[in-house]
Backbone and ligand atoms as CSV (ligand in chain L), in Angstrom:
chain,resi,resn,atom,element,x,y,z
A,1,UNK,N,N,65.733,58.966,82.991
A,1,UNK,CA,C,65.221,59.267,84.333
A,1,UNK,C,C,64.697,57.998,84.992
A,2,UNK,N,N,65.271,57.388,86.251
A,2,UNK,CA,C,64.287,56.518,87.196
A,2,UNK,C,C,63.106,56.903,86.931
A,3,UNK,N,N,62.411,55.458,87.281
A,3,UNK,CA,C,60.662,55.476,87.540
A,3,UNK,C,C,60.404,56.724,88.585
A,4,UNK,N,N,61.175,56.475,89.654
A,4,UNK,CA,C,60.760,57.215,90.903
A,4,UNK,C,C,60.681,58.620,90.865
A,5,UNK,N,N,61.747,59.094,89.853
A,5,UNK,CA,C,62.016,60.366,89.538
A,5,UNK,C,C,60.441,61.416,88.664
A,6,UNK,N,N,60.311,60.126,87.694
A,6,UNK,CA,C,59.869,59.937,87.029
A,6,UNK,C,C,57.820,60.961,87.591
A,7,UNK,N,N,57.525,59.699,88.672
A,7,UNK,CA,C,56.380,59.816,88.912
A,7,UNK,C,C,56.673,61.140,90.116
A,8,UNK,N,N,57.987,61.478,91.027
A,8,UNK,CA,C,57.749,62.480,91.851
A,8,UNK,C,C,58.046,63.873,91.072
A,9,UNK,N,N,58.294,63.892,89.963
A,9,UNK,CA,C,58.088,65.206,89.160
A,9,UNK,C,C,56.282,65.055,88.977
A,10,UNK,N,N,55.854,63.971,88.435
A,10,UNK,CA,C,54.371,63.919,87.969
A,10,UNK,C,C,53.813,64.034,88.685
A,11,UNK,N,N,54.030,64.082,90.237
A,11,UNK,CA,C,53.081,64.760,91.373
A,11,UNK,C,C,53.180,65.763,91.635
A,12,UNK,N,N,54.555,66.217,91.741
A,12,UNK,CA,C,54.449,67.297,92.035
A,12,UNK,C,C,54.458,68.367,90.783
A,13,UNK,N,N,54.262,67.724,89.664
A,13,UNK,CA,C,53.492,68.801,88.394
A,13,UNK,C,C,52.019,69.093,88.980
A,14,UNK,N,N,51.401,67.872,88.892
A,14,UNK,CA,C,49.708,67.499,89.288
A,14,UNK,C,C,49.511,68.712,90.608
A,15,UNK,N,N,49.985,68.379,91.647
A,15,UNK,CA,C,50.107,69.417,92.868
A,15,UNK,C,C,50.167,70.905,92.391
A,16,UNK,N,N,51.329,71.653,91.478
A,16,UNK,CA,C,50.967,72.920,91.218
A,16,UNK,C,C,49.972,73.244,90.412
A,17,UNK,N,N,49.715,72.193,89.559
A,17,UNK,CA,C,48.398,72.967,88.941
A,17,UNK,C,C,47.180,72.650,89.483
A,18,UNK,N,N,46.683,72.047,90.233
A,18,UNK,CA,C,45.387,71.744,90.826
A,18,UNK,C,C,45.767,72.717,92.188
A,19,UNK,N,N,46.818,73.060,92.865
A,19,UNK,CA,C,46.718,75.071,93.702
A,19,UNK,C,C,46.860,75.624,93.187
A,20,UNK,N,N,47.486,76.126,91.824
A,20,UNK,CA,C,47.497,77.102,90.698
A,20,UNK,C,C,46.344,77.544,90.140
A,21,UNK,N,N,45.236,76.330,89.944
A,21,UNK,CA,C,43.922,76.262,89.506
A,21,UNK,C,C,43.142,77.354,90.305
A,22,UNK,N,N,43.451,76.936,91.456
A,22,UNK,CA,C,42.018,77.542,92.758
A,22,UNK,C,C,42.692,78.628,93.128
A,23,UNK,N,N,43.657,79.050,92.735
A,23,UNK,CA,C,44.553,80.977,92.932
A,23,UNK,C,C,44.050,81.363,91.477
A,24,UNK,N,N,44.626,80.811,90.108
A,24,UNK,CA,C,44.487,81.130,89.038
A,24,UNK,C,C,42.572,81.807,88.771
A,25,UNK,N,N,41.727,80.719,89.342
A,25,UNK,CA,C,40.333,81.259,89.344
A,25,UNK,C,C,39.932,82.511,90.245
A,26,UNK,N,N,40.079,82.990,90.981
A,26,UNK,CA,C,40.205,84.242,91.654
A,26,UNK,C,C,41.402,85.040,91.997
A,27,UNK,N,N,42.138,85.870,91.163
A,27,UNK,CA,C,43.128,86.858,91.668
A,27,UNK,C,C,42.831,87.759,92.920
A,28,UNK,N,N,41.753,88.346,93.161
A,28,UNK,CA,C,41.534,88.898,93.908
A,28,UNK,C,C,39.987,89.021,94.799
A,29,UNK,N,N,40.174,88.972,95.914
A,29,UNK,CA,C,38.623,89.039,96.873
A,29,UNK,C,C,37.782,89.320,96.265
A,30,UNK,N,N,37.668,90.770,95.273
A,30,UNK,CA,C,36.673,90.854,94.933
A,30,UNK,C,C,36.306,90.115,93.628
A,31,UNK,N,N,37.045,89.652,92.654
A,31,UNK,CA,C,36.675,88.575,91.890
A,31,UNK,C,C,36.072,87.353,92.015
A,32,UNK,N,N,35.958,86.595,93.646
A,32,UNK,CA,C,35.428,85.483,94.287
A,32,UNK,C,C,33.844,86.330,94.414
A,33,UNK,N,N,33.621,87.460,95.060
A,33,UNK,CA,C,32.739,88.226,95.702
A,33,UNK,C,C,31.447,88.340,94.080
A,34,UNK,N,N,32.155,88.999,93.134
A,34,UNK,CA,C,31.338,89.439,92.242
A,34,UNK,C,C,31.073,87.907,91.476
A,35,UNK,N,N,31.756,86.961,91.665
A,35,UNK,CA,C,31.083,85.823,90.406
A,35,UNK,C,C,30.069,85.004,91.390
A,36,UNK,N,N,30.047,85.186,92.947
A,36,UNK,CA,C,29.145,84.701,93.282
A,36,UNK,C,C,27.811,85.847,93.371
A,37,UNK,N,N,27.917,86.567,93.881
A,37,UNK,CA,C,27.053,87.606,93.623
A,37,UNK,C,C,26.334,87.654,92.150
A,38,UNK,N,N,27.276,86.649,91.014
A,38,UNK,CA,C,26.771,86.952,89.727
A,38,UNK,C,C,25.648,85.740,89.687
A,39,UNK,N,N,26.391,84.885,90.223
A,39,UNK,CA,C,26.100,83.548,90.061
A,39,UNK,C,C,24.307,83.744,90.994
A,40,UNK,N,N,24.367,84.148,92.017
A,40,UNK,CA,C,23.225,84.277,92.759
A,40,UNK,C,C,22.094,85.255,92.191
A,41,UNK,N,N,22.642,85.921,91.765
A,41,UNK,CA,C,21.682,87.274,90.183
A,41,UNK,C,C,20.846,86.436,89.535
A,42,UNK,N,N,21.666,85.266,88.941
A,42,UNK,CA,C,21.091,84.771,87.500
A,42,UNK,C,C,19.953,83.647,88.053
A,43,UNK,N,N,20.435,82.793,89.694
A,43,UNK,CA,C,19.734,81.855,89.706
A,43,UNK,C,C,18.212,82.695,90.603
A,44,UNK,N,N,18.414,83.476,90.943
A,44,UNK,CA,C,17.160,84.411,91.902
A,44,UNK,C,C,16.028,84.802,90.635
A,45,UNK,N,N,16.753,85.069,89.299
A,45,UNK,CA,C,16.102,85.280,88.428
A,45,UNK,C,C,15.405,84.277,88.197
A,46,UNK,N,N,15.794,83.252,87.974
A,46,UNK,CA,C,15.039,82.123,87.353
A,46,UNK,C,C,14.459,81.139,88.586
A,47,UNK,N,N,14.840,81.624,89.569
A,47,UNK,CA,C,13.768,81.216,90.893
A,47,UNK,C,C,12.483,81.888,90.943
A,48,UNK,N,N,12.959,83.200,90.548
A,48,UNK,CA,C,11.766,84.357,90.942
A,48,UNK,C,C,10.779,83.812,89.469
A,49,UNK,N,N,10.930,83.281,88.274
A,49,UNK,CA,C,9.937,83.367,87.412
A,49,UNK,C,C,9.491,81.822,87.165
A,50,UNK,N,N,9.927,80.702,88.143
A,50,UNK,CA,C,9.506,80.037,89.250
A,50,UNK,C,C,8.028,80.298,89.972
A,51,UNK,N,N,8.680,81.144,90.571
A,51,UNK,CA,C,7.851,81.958,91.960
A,51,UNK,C,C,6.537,82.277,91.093
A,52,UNK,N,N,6.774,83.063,90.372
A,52,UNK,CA,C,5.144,84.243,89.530
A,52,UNK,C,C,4.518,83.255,89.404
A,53,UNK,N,N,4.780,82.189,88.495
A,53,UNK,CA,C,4.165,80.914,88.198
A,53,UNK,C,C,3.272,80.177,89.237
A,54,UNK,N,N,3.920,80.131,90.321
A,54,UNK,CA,C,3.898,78.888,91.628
A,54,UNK,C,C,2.579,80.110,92.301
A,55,UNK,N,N,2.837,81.447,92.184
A,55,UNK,CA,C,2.176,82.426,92.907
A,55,UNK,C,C,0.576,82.332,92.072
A,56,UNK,N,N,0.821,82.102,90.724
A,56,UNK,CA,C,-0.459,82.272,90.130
A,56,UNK,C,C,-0.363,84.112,89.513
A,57,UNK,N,N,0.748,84.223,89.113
A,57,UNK,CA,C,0.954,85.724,88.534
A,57,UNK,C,C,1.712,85.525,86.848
A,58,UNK,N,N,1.675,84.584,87.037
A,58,UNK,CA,C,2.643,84.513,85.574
A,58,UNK,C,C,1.548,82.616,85.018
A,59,UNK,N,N,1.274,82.327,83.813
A,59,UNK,CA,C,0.624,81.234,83.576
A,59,UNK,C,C,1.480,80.330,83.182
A,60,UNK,N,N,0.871,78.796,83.911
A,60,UNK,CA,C,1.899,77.706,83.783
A,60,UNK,C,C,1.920,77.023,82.899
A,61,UNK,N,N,3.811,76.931,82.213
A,61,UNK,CA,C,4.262,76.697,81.271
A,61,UNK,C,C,5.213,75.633,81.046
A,62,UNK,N,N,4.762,74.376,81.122
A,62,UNK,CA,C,5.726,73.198,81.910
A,62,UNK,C,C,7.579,73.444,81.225
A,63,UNK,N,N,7.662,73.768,79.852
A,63,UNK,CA,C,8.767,73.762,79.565
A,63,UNK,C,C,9.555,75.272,79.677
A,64,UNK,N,N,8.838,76.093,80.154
A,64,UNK,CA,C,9.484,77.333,80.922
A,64,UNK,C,C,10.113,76.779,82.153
A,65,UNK,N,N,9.161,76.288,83.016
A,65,UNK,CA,C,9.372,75.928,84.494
A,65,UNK,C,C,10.541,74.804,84.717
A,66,UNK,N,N,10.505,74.354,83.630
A,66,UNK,CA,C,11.615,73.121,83.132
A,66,UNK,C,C,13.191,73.593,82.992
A,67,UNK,N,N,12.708,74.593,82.096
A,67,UNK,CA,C,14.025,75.550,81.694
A,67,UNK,C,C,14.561,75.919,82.989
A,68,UNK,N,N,14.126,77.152,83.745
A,68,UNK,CA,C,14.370,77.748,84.560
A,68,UNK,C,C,14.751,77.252,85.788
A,69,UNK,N,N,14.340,75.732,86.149
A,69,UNK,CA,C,14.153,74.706,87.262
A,69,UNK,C,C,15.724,74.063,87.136
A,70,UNK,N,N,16.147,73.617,86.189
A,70,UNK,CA,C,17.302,73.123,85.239
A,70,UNK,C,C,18.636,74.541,85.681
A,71,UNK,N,N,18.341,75.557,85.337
A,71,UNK,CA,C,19.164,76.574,85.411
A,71,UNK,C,C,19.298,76.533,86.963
A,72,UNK,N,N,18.274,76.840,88.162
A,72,UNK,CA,C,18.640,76.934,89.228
A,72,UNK,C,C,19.202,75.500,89.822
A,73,UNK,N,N,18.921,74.756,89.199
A,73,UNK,CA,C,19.622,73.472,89.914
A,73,UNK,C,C,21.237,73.187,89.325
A,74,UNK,N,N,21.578,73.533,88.200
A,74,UNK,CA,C,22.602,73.789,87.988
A,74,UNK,C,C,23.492,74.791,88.367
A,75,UNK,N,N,23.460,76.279,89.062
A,75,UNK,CA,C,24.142,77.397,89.402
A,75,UNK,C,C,23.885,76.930,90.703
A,76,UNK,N,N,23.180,76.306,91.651
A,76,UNK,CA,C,22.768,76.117,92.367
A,76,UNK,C,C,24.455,75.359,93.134
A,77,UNK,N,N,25.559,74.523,92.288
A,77,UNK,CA,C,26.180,74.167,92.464
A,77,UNK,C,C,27.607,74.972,92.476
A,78,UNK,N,N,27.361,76.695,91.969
A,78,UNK,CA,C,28.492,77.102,91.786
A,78,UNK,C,C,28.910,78.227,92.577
A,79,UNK,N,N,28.156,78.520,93.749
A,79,UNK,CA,C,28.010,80.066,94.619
A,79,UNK,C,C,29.809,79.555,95.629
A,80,UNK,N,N,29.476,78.275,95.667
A,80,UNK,CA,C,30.179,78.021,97.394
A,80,UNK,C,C,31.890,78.014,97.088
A,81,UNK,N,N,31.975,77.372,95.820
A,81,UNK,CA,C,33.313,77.732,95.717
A,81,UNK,C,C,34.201,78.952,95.685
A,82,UNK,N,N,33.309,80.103,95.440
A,82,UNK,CA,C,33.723,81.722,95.284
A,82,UNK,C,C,33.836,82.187,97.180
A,83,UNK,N,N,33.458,80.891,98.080
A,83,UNK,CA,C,32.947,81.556,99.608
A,83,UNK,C,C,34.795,81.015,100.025
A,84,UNK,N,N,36.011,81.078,99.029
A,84,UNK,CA,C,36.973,80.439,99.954
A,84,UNK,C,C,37.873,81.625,101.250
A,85,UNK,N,N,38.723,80.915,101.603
A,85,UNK,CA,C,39.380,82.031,102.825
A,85,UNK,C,C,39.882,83.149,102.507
A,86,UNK,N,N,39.895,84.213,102.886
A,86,UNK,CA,C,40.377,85.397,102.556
A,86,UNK,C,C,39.201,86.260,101.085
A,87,UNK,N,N,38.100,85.755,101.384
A,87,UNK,CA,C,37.156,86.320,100.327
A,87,UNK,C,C,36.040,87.053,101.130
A,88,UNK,N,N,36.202,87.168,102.665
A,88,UNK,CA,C,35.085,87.876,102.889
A,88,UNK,C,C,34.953,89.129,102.384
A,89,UNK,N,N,33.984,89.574,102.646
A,89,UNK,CA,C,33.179,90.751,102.107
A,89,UNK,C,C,31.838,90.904,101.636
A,90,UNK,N,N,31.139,91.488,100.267
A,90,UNK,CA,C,29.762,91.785,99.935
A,90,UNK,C,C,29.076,91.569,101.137
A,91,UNK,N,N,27.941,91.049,100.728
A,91,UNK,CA,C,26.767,90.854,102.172
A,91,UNK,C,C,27.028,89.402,102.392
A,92,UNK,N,N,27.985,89.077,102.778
A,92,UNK,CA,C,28.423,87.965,102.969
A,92,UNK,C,C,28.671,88.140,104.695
A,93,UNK,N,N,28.070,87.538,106.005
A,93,UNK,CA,C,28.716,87.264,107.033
A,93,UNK,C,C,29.715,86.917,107.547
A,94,UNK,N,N,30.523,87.302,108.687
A,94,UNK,CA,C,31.821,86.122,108.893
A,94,UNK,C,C,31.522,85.124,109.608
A,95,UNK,N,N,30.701,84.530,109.977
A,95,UNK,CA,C,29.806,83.349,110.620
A,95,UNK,C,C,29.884,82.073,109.168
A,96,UNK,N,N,30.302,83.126,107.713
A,96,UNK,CA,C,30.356,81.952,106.792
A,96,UNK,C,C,31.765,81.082,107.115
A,97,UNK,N,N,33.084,81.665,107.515
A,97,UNK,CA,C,34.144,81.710,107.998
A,97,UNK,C,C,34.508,81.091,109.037
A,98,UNK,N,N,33.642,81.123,110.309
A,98,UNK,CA,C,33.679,80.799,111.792
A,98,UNK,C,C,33.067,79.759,111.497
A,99,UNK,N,N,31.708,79.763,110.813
A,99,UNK,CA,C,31.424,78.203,111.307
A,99,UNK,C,C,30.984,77.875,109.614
A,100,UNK,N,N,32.067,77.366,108.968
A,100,UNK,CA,C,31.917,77.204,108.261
A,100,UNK,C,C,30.811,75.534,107.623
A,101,UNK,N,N,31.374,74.914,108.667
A,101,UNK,CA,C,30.413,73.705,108.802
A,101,UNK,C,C,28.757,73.733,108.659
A,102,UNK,N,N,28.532,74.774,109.209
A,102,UNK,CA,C,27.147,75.390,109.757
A,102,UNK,C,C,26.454,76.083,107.728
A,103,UNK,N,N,27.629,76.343,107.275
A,103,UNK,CA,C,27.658,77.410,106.286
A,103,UNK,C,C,27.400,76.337,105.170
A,104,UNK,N,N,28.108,75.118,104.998
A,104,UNK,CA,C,28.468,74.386,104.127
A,104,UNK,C,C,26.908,73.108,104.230
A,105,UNK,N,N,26.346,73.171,105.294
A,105,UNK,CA,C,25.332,72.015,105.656
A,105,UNK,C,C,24.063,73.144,104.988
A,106,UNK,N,N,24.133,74.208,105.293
A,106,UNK,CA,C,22.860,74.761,104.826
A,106,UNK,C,C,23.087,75.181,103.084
A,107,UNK,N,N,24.205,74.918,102.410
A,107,UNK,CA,C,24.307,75.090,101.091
A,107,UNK,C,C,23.985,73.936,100.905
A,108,UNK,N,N,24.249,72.528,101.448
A,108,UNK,CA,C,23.626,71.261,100.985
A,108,UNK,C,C,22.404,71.329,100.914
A,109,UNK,N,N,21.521,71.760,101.850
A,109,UNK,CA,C,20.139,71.351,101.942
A,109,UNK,C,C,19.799,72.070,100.985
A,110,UNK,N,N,20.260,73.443,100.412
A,110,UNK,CA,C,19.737,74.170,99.393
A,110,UNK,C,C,19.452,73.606,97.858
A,111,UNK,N,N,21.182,72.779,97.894
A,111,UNK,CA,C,21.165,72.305,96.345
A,111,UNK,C,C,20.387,70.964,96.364
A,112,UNK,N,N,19.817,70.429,97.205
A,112,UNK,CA,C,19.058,68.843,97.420
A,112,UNK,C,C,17.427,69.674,97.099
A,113,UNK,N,N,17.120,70.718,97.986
A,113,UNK,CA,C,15.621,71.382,97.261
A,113,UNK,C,C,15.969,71.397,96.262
A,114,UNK,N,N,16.765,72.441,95.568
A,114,UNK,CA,C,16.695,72.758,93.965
A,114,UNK,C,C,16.618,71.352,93.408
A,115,UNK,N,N,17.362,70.541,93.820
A,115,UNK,CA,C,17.233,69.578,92.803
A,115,UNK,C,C,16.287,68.710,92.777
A,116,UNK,N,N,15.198,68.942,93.730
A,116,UNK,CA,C,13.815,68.305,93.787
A,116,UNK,C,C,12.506,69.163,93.219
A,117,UNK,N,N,13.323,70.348,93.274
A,117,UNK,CA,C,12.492,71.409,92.308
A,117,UNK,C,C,12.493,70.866,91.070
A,118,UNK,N,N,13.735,70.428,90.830
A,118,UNK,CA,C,14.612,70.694,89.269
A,118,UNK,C,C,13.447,69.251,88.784
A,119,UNK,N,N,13.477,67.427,89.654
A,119,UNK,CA,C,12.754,66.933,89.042
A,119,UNK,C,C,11.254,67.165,89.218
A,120,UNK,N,N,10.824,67.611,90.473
A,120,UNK,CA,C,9.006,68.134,90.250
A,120,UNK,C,C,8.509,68.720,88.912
A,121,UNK,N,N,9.626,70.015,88.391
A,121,UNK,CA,C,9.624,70.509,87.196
A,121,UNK,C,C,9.111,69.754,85.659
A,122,UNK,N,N,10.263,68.903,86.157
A,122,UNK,CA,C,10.057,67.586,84.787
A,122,UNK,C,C,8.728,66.707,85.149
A,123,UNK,N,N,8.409,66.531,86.352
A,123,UNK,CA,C,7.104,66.178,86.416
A,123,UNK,C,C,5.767,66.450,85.839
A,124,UNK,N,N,6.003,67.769,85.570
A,124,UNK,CA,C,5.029,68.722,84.886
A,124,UNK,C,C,3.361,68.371,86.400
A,125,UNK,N,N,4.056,68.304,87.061
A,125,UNK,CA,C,2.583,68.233,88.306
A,125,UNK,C,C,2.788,69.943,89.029
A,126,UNK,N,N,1.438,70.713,88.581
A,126,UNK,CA,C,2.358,71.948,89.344
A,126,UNK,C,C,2.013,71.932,90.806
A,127,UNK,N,N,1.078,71.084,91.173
A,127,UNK,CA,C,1.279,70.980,92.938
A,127,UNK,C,C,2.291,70.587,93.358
A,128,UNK,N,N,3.187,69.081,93.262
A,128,UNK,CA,C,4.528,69.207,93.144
A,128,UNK,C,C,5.898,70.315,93.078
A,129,UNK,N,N,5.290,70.862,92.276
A,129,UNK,CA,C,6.231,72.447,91.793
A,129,UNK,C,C,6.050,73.142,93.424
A,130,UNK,N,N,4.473,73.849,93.040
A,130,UNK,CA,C,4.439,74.378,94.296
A,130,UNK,C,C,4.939,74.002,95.712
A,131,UNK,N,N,4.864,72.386,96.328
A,131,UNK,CA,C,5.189,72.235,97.228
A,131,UNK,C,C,6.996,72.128,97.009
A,132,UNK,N,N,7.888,71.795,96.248
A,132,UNK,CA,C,8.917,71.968,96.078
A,132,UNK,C,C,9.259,73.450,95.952
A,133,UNK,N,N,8.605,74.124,95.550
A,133,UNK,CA,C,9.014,75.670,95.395
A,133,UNK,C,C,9.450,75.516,96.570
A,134,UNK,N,N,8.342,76.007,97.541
A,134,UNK,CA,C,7.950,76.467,98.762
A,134,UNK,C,C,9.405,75.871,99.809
A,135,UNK,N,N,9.900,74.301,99.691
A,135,UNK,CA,C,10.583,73.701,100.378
A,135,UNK,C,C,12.034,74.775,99.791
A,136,UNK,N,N,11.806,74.673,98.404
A,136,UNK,CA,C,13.521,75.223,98.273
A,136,UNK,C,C,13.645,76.551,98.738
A,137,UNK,N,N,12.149,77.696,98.337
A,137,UNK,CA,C,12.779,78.772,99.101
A,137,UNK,C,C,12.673,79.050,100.513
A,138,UNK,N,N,12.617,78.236,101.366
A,138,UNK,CA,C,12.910,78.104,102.636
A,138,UNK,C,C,14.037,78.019,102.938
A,139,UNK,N,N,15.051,77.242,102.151
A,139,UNK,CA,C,16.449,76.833,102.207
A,139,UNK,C,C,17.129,78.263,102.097
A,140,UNK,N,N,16.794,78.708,101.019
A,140,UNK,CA,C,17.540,80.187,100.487
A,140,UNK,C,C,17.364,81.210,101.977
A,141,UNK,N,N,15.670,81.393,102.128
A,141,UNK,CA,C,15.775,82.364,103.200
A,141,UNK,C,C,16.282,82.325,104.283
A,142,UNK,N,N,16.369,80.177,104.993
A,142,UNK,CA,C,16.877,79.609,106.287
A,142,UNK,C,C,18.717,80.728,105.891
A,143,UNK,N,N,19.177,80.559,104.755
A,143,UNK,CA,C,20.846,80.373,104.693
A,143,UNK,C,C,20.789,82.365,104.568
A,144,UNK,N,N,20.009,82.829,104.474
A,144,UNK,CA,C,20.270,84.313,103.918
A,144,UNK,C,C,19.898,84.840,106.147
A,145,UNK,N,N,19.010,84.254,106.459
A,145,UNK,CA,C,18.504,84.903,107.804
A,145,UNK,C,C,20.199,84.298,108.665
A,146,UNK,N,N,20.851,83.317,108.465
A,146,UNK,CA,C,21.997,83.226,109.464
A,146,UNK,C,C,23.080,83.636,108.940
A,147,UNK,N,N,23.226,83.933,107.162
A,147,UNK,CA,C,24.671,83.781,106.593
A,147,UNK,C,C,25.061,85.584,105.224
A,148,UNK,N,N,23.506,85.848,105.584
A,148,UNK,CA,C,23.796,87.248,104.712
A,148,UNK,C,C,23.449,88.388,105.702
A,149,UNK,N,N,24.029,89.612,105.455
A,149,UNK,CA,C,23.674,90.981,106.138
A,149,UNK,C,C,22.874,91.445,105.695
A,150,UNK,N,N,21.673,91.769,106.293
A,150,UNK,CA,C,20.402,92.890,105.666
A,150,UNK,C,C,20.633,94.045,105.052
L,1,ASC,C1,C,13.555,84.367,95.823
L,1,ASC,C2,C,14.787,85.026,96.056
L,1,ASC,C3,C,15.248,84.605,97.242
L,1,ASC,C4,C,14.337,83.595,97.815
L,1,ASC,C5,C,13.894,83.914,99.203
L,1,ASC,C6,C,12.899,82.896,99.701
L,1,ASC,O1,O,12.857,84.473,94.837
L,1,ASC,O2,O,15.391,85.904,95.289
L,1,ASC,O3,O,16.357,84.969,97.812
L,1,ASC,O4,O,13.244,83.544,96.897
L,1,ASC,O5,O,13.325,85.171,99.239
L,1,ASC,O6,O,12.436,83.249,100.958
């Protein structure tokens, strides 16, 4: 086989499996719908026991808050890829769709809190915590008041 031959099979191998990939990960709408919905379950959990802490309802435990801080800053990165075209539905808006720009800037600011949560955490300062709490769940409620249905 020519070189040329060579490398335009190897692209266009590379090409079907990197769109094969992003079809292969969701067969169907509601498979995009439920792993973010899953994905948002697990990190609300470990926001919310965050929260008890930061509230003064639960007692502070630097390597709990560590744990849990770690978990939301990591899932924190995996909601947006399940938001692709042809996935609307759950309590998901179509404003995620229309302005998707709008959609995609307020998931940034979200995962930049978490991840200032994530190092305040390791700080073990819980005023830090608290004022990082407070900043990240602003982000969540800013993106839920323009981008989720009540
Ligand atoms: C939470 C949670 C949210 C946010 C939001 C903050 O604990 O589940 O969605 O905080 O309520 O305003």
């Amino acid at each position: 086989m020519k070189l040329q031959k060579v490398i335009s099979f190897g692209l266009a191998g590379a090409l079907t499996v990197s769109a094969g990939f992003a079809f292969a990960q969701f067969q169907k709408p509601e498979d995009a719908i439920k792993y973010r919905q899953s994905v948002f379950t697990v990190l609300a959990n470990s926001f919310g026991k965050i929260g008890a802490v930061v509230k003064g309802e639960a007692p502070y435990n630097k390597d709990e808050v560590t744990k849990n801080a770690a978990v939301v800053a990591t899932l924190s990165t995996l909601p947006w890829q399940a938001f692709g075209q042809g996935t609307e539905g759950g309590k998901a808006q179509a404003d995620i769709w229309s302005d998707n720009a709008k959609f995609k800037a307020a998931s940034e600011k979200m995962q930049l809190a978490v991840a200032n949560l994530n190092t305040a955490a390791q700080s073990g300062d819980l005023e830090s915590i608290k004022k990082a709490f407070g900043a990240a769940g602003a982000t969540c409620k800013g993106c839920h008041d323009d981008f989720k249905k009540k």
